[in-house]
N, CA, C, O and CB atoms as a CASP TS submission, in Angstrom:
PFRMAT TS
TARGET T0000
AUTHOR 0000-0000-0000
METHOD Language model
MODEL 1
PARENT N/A
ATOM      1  N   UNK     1       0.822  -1.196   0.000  1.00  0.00           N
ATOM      2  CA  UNK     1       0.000   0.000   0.000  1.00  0.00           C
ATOM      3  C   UNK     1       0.868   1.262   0.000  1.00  0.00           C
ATOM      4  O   UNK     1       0.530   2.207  -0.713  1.00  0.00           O
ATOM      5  CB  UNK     1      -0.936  -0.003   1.209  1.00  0.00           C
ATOM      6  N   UNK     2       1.809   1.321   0.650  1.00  0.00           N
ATOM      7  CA  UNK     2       2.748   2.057   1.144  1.00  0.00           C
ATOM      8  C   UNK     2       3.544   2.905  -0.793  1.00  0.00           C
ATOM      9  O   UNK     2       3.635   4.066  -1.190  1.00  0.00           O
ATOM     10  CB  UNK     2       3.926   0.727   2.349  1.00  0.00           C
ATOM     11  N   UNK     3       3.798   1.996  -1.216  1.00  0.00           N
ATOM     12  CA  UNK     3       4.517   1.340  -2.043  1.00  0.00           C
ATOM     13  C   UNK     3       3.687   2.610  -3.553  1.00  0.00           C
ATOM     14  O   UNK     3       4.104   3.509  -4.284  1.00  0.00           O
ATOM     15  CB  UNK     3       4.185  -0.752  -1.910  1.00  0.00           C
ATOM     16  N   UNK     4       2.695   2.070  -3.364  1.00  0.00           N
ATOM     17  CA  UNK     4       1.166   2.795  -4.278  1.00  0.00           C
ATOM     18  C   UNK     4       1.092   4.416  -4.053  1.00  0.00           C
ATOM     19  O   UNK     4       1.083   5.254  -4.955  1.00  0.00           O
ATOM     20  CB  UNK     4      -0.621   2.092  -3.506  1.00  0.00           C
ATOM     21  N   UNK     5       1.038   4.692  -2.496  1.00  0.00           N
ATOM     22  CA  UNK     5       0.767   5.533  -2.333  1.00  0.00           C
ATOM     23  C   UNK     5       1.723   6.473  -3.208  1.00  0.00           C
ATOM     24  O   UNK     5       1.340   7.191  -4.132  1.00  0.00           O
ATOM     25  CB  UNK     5       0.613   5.549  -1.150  1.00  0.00           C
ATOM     26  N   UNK     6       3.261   6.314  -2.670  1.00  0.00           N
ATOM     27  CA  UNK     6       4.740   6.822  -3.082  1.00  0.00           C
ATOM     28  C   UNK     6       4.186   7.186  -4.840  1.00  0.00           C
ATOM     29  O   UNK     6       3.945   8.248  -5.413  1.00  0.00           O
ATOM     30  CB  UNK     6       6.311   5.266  -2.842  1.00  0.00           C
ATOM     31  N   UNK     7       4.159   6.227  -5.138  1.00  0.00           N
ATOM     32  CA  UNK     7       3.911   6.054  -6.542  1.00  0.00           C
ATOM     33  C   UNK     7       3.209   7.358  -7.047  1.00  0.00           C
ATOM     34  O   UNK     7       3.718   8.138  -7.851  1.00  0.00           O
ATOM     35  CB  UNK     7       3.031   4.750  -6.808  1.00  0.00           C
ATOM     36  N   UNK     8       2.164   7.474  -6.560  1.00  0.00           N
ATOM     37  CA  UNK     8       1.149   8.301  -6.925  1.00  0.00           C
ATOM     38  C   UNK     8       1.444   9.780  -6.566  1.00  0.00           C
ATOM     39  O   UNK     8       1.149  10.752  -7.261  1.00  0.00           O
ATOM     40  CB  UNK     8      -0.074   7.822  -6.309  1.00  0.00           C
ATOM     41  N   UNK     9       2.175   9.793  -5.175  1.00  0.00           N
ATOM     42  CA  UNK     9       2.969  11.304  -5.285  1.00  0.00           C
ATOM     43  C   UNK     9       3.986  11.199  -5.963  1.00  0.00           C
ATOM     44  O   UNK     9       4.586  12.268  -6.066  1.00  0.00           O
ATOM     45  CB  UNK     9       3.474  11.971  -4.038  1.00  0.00           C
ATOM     46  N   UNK    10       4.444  10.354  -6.478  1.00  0.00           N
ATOM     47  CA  UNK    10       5.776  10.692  -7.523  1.00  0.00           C
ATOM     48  C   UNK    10       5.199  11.200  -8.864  1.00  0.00           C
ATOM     49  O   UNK    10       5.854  11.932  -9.606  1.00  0.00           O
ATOM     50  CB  UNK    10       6.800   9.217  -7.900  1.00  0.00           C
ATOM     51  N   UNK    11       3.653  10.686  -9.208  1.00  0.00           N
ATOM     52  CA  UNK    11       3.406  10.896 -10.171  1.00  0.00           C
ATOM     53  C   UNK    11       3.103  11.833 -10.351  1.00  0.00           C
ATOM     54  O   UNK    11       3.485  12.384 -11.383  1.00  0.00           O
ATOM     55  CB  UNK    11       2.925  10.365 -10.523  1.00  0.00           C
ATOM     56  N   UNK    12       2.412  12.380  -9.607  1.00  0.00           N
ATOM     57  CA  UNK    12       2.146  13.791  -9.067  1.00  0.00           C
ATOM     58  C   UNK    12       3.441  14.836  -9.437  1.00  0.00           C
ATOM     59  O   UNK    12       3.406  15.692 -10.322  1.00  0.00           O
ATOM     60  CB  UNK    12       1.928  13.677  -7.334  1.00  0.00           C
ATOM     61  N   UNK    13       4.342  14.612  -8.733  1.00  0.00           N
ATOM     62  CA  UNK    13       5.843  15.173  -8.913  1.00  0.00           C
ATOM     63  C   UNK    13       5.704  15.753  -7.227  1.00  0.00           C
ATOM     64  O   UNK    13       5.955  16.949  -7.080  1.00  0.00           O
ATOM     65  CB  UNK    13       6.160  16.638 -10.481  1.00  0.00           C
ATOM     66  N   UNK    14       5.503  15.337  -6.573  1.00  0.00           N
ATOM     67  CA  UNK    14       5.637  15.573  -5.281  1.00  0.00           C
ATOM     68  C   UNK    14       6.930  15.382  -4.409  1.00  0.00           C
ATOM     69  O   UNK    14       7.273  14.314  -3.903  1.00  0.00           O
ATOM     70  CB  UNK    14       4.750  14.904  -4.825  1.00  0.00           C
ATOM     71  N   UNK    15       7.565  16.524  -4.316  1.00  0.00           N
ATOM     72  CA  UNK    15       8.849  15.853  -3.737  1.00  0.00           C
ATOM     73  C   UNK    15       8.190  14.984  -2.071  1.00  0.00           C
ATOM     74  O   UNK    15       7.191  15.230  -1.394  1.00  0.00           O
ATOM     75  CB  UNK    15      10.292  17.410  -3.402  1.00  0.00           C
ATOM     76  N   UNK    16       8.962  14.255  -1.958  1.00  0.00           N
ATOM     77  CA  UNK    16       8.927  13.424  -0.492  1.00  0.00           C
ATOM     78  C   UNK    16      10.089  13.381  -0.039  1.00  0.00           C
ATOM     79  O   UNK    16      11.071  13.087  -0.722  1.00  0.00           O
ATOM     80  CB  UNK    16       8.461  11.973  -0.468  1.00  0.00           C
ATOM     81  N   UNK    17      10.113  13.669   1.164  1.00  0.00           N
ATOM     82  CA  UNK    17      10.798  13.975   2.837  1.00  0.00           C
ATOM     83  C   UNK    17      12.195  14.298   2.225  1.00  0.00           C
ATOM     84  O   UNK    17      13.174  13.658   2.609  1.00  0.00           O
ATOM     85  CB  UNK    17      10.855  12.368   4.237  1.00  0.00           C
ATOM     86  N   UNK    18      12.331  15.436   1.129  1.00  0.00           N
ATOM     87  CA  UNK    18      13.548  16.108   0.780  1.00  0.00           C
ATOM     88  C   UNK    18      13.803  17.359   1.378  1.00  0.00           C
ATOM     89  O   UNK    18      14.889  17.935   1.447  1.00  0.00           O
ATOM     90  CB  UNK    18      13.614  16.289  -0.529  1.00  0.00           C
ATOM     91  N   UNK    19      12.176  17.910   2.009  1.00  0.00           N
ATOM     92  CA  UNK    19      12.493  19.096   2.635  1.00  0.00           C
ATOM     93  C   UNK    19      11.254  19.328   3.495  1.00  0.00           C
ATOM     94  O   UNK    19      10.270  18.666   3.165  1.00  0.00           O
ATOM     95  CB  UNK    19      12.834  20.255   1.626  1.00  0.00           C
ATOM     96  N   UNK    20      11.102  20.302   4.732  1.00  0.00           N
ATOM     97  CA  UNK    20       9.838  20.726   5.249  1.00  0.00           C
ATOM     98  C   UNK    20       9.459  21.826   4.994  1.00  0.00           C
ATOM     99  O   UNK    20       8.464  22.232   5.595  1.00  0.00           O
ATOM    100  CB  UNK    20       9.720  20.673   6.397  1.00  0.00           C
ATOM    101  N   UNK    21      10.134  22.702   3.998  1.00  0.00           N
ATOM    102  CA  UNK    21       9.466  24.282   3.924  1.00  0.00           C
ATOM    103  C   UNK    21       8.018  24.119   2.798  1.00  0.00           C
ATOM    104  O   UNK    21       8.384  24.147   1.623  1.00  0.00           O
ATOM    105  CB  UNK    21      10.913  25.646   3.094  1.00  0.00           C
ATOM    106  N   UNK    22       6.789  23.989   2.940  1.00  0.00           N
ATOM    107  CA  UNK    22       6.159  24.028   2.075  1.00  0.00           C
ATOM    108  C   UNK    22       6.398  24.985   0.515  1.00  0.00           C
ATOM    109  O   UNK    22       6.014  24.526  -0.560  1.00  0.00           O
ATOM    110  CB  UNK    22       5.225  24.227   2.784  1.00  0.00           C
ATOM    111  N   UNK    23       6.964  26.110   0.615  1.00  0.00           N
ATOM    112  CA  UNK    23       7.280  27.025  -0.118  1.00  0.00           C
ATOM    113  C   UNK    23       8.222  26.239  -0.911  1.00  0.00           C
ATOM    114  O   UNK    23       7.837  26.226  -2.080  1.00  0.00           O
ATOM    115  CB  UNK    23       7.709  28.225   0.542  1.00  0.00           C
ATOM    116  N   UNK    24       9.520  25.446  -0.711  1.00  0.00           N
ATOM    117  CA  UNK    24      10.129  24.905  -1.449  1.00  0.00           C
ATOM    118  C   UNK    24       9.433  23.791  -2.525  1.00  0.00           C
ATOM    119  O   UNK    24       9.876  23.721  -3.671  1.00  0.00           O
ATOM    120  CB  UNK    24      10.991  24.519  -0.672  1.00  0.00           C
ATOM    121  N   UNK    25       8.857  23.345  -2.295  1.00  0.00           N
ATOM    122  CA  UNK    25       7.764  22.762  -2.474  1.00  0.00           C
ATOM    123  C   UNK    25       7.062  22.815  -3.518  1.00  0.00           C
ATOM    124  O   UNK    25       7.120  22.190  -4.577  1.00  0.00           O
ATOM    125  CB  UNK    25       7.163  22.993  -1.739  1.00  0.00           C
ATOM    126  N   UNK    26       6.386  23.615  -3.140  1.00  0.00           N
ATOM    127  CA  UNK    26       5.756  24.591  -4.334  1.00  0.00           C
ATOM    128  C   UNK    26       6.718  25.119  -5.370  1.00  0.00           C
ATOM    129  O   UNK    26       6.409  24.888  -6.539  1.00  0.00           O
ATOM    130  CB  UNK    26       5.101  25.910  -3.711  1.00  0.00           C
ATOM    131  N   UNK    27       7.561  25.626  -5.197  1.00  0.00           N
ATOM    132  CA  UNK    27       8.391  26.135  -6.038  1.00  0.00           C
ATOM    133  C   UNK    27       8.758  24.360  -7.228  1.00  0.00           C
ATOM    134  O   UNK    27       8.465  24.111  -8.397  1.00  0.00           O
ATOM    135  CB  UNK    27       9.888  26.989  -4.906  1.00  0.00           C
ATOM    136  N   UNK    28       9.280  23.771  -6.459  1.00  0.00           N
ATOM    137  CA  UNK    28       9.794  22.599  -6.946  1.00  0.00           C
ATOM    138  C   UNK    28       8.447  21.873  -8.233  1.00  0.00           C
ATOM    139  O   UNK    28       8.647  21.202  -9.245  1.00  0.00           O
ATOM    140  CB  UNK    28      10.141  21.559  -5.389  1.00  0.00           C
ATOM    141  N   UNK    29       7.396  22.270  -7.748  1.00  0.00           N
ATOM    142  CA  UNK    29       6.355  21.386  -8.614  1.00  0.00           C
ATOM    143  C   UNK    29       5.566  22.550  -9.756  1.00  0.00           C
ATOM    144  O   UNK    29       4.892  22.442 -10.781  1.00  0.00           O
ATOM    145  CB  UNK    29       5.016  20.548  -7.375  1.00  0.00           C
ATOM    146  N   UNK    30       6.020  23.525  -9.023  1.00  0.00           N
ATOM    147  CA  UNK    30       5.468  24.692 -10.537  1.00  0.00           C
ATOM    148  C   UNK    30       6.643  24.945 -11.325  1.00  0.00           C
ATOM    149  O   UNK    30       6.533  25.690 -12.298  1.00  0.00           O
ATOM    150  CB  UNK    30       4.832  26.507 -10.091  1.00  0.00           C
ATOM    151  N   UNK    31       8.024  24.304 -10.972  1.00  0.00           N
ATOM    152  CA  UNK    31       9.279  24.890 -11.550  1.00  0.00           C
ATOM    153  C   UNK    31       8.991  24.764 -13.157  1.00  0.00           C
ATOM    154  O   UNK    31       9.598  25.618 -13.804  1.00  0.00           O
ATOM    155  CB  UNK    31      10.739  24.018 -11.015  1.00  0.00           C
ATOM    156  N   UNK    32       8.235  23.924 -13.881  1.00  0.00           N
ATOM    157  CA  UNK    32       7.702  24.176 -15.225  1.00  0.00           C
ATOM    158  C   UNK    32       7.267  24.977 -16.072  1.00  0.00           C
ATOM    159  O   UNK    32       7.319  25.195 -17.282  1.00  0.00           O
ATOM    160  CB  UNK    32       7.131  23.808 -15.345  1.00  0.00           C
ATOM    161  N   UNK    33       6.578  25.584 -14.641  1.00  0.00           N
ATOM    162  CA  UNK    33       5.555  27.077 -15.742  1.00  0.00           C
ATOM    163  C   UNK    33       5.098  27.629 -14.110  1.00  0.00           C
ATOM    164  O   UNK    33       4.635  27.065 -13.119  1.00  0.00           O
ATOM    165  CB  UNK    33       3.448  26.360 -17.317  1.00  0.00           C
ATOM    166  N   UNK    34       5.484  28.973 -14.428  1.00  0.00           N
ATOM    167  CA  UNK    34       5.765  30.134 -13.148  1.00  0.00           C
ATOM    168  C   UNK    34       4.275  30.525 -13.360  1.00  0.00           C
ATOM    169  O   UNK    34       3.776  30.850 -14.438  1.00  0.00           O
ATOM    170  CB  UNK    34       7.165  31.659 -13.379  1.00  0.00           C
ATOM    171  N   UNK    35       3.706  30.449 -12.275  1.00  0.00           N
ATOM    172  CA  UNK    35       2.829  31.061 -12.134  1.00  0.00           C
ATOM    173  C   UNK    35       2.514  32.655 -12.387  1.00  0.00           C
ATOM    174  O   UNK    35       3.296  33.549 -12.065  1.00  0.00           O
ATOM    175  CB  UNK    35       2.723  30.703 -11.215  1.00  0.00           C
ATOM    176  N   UNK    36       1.086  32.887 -13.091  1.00  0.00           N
ATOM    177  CA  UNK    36       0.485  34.380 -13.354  1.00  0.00           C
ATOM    178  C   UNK    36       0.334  34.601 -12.154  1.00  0.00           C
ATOM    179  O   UNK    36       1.096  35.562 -12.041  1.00  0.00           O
ATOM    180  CB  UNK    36      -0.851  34.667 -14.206  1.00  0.00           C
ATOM    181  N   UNK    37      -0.252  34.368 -10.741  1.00  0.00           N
ATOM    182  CA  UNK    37      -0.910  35.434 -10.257  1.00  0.00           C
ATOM    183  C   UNK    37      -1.037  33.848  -8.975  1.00  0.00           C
ATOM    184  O   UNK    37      -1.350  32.672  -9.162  1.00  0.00           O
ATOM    185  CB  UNK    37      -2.459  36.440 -11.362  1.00  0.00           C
ATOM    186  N   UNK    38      -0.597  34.663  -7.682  1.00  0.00           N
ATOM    187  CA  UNK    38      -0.324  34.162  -6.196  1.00  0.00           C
ATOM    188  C   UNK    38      -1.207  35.012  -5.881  1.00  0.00           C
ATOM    189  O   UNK    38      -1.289  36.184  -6.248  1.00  0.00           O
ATOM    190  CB  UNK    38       1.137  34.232  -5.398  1.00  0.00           C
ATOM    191  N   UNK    39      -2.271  34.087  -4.797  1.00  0.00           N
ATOM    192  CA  UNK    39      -3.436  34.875  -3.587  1.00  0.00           C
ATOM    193  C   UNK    39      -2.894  34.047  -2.342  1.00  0.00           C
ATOM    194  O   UNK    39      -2.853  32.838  -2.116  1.00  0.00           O
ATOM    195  CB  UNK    39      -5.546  34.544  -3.886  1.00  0.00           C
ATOM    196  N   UNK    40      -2.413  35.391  -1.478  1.00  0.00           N
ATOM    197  CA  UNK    40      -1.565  34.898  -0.149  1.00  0.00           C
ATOM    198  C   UNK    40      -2.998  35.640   0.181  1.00  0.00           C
ATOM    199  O   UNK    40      -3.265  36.826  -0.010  1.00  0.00           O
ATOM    200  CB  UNK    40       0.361  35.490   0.473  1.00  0.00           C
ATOM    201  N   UNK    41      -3.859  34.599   0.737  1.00  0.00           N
ATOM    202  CA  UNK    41      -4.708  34.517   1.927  1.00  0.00           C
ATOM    203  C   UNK    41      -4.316  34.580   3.238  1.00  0.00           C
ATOM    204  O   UNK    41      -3.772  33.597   3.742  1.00  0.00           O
ATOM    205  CB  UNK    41      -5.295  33.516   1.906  1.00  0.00           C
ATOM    206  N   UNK    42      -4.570  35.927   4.090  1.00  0.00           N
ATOM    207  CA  UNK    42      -4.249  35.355   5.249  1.00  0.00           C
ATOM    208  C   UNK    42      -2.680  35.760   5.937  1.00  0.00           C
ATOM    209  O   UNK    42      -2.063  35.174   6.827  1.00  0.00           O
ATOM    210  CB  UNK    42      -4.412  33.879   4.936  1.00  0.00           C
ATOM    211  N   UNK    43      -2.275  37.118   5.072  1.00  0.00           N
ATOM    212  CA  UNK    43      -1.013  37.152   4.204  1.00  0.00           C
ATOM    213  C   UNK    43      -0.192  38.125   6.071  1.00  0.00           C
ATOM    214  O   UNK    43       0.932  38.627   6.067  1.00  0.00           O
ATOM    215  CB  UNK    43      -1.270  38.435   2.002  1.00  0.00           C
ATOM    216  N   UNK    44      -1.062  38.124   7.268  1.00  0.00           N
ATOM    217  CA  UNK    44      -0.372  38.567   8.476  1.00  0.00           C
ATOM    218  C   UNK    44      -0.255  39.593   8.187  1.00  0.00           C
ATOM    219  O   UNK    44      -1.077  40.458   7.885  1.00  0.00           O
ATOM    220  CB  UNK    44       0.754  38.065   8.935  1.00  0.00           C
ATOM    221  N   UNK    45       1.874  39.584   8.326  1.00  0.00           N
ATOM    222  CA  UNK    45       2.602  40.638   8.063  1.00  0.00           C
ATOM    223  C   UNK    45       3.673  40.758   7.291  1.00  0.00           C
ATOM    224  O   UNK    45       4.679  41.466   7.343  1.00  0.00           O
ATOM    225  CB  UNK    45       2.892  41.009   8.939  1.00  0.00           C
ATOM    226  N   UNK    46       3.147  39.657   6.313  1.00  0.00           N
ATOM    227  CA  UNK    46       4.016  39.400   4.922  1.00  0.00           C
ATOM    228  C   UNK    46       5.183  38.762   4.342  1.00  0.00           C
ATOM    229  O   UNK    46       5.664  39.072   3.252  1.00  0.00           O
ATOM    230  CB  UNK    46       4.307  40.250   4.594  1.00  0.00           C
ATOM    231  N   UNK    47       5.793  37.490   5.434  1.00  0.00           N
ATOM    232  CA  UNK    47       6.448  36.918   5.848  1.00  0.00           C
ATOM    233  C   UNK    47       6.420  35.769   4.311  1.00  0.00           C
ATOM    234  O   UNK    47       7.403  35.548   3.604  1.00  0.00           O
ATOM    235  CB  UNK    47       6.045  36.635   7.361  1.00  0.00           C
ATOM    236  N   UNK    48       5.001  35.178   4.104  1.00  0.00           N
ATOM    237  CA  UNK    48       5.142  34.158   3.046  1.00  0.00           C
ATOM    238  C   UNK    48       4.865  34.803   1.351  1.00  0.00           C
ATOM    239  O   UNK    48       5.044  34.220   0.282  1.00  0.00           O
ATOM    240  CB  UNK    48       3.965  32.919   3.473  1.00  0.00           C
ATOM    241  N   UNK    49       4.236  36.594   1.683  1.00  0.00           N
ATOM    242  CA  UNK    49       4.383  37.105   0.482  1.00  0.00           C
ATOM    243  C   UNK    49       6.153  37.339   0.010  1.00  0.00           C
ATOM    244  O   UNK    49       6.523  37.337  -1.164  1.00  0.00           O
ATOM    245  CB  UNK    49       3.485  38.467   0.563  1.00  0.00           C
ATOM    246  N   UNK    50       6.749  37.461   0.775  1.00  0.00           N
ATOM    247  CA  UNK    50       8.351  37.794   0.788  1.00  0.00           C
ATOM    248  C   UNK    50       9.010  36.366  -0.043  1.00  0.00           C
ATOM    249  O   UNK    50       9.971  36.387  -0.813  1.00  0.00           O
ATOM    250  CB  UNK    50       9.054  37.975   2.705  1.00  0.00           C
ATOM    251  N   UNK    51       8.412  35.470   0.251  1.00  0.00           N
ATOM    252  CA  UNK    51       8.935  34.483  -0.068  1.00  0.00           C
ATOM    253  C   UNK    51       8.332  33.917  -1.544  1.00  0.00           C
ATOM    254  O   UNK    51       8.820  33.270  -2.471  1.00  0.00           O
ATOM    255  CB  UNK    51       8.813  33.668   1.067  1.00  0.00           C
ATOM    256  N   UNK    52       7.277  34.390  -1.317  1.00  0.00           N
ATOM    257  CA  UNK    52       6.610  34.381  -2.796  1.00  0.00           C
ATOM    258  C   UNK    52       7.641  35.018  -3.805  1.00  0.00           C
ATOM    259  O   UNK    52       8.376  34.445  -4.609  1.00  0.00           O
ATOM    260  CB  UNK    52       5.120  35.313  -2.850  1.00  0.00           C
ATOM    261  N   UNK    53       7.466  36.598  -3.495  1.00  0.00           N
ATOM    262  CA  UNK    53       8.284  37.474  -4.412  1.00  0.00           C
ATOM    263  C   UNK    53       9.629  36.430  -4.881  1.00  0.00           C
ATOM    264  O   UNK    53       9.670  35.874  -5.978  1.00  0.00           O
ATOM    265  CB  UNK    53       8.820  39.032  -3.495  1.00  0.00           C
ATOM    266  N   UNK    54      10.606  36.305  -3.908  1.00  0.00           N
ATOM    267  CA  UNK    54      11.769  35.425  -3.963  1.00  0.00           C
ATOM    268  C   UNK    54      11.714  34.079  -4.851  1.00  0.00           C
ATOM    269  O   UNK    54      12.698  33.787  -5.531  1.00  0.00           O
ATOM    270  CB  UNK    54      12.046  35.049  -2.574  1.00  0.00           C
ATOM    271  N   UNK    55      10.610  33.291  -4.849  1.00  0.00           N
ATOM    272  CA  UNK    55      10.222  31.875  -5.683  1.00  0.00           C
ATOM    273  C   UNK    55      10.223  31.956  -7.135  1.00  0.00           C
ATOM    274  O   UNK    55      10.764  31.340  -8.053  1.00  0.00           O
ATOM    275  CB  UNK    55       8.764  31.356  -5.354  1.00  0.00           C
ATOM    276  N   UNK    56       8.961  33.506  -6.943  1.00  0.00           N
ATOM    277  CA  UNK    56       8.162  33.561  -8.265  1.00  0.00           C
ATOM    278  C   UNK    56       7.934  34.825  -8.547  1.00  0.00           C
ATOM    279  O   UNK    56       6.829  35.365  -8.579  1.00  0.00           O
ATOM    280  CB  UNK    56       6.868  32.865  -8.283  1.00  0.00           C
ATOM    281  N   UNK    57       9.208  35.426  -8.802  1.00  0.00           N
ATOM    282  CA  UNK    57       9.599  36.701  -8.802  1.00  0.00           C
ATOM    283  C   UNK    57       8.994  37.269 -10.856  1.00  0.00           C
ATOM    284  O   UNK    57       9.452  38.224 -11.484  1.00  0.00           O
ATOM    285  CB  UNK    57      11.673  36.649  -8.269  1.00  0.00           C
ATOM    286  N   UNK    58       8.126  36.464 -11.248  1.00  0.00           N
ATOM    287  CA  UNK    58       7.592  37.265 -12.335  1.00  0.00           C
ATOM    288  C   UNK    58       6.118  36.854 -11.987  1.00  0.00           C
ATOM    289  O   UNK    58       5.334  37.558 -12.623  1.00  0.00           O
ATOM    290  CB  UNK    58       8.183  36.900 -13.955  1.00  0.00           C
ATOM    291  N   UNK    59       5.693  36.233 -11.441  1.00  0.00           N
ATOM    292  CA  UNK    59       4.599  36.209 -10.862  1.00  0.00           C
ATOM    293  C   UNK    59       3.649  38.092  -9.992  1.00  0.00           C
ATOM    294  O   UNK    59       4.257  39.076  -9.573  1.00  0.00           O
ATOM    295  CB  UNK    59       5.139  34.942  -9.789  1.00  0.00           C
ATOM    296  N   UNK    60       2.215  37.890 -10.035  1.00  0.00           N
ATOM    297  CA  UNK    60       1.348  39.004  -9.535  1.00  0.00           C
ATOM    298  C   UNK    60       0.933  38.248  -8.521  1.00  0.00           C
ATOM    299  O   UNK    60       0.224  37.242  -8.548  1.00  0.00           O
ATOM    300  CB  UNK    60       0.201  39.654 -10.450  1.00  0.00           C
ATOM    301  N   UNK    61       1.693  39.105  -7.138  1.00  0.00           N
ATOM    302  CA  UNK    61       1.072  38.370  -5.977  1.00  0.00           C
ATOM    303  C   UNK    61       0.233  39.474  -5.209  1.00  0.00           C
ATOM    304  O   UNK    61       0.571  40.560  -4.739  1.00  0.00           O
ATOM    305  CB  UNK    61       2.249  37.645  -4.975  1.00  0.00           C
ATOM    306  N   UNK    62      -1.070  38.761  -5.251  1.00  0.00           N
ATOM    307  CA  UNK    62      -2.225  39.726  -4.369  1.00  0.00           C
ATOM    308  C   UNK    62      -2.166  38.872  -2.731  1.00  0.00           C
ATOM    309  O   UNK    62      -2.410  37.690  -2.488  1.00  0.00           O
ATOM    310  CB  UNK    62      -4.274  39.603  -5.294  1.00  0.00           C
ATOM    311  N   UNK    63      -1.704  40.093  -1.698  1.00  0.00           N
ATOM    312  CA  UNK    63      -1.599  39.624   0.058  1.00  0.00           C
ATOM    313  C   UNK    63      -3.106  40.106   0.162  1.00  0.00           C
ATOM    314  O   UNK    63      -3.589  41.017  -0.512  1.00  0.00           O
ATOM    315  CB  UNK    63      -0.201  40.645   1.383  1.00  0.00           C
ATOM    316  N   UNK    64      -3.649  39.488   0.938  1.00  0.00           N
ATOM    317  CA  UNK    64      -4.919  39.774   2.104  1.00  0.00           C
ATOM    318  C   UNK    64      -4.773  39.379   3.081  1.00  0.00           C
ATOM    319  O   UNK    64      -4.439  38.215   3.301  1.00  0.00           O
ATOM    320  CB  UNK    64      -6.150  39.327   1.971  1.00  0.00           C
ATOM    321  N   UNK    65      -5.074  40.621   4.315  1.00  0.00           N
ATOM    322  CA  UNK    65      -4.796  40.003   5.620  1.00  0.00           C
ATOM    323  C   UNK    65      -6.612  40.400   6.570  1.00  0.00           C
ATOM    324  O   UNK    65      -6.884  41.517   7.009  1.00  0.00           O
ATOM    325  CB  UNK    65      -3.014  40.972   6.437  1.00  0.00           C
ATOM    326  N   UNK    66      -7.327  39.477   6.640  1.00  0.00           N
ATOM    327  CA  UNK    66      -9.150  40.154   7.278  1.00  0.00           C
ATOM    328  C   UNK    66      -8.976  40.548   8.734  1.00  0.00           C
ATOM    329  O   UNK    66      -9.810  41.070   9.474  1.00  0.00           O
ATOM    330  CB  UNK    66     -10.707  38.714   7.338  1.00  0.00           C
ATOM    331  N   UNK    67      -7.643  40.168   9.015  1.00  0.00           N
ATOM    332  CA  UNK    67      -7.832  41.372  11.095  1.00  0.00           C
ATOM    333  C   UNK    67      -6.686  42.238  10.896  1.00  0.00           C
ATOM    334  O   UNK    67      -5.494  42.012  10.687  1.00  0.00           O
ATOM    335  CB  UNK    67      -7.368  40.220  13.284  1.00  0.00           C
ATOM    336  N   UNK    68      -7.438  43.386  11.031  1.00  0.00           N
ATOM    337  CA  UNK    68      -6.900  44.501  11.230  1.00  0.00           C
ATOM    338  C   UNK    68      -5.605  44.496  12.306  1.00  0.00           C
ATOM    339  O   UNK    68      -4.614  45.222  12.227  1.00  0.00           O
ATOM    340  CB  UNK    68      -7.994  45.323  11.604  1.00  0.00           C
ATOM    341  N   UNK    69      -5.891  43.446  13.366  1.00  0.00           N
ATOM    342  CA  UNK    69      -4.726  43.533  14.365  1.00  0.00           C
ATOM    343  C   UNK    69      -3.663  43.362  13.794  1.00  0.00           C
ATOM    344  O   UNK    69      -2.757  44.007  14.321  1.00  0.00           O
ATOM    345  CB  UNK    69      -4.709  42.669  15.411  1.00  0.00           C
ATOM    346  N   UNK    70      -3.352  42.746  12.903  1.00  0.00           N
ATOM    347  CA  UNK    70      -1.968  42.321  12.163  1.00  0.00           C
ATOM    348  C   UNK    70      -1.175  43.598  11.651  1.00  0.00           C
ATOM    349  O   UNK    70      -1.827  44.473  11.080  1.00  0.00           O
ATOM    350  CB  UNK    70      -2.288  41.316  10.793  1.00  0.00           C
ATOM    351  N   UNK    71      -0.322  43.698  11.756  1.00  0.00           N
ATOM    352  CA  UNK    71       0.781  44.657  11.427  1.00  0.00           C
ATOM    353  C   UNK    71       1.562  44.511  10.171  1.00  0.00           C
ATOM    354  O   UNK    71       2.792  44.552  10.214  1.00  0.00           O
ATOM    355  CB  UNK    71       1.716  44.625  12.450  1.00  0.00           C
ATOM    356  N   UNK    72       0.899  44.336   9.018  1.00  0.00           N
ATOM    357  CA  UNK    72       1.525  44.177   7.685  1.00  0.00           C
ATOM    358  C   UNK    72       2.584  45.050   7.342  1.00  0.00           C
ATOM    359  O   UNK    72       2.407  46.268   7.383  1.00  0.00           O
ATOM    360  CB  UNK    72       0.598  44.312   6.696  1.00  0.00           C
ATOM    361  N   UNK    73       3.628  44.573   7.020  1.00  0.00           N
ATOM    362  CA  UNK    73       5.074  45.478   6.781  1.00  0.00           C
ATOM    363  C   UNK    73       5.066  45.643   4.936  1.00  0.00           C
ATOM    364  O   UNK    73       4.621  44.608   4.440  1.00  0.00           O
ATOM    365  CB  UNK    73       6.850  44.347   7.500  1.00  0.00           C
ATOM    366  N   UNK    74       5.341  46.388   4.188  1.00  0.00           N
ATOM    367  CA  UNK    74       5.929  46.449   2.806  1.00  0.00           C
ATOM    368  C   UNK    74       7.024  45.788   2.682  1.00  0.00           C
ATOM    369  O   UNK    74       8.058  46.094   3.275  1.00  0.00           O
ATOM    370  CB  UNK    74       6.209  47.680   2.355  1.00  0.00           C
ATOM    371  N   UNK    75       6.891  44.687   1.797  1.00  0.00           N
ATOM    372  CA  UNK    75       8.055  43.879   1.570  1.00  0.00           C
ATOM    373  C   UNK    75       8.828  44.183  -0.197  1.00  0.00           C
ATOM    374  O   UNK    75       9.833  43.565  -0.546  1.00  0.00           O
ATOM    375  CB  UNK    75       7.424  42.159   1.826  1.00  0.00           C
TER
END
């Protein structure tokens, strides 16, 4: 079963237990074709838009952050 599963994220192109940053990640399985347009939901104080910019630096990334408490910085 084990065996199947692997399979099916390989087919996928899923890297497995090469890294824990989700962002690498991502980068690794869109490395084909760069994404138009990133929606950082949720985007705080801009910590994973920063990293966006850095990935997918021809990419249009729209941040939203819905509580005002958050202290969003310009990255």
């Amino acid at each position: 079963m084990a065996g199947t599963i692997e399979s099916v994220f390989r087919y996928l192109e899923y890297k497995i237990g090469l890294t824990k940053d989700a962002l690498i990640q991502q980068k690794d399985i869109l490395a084909k074709s760069e994404p138009v347009a990133i929606f950082d939901v949720g985007a705080n104080i801009g910590d994973t838009t920063a990293a966006y910019t850095k990935y997918f630096p021809k990419s249009v990334i729209y941040s939203f952050e819905p509580f005002t408490d958050s202290s969003f910085r310009s990255v």
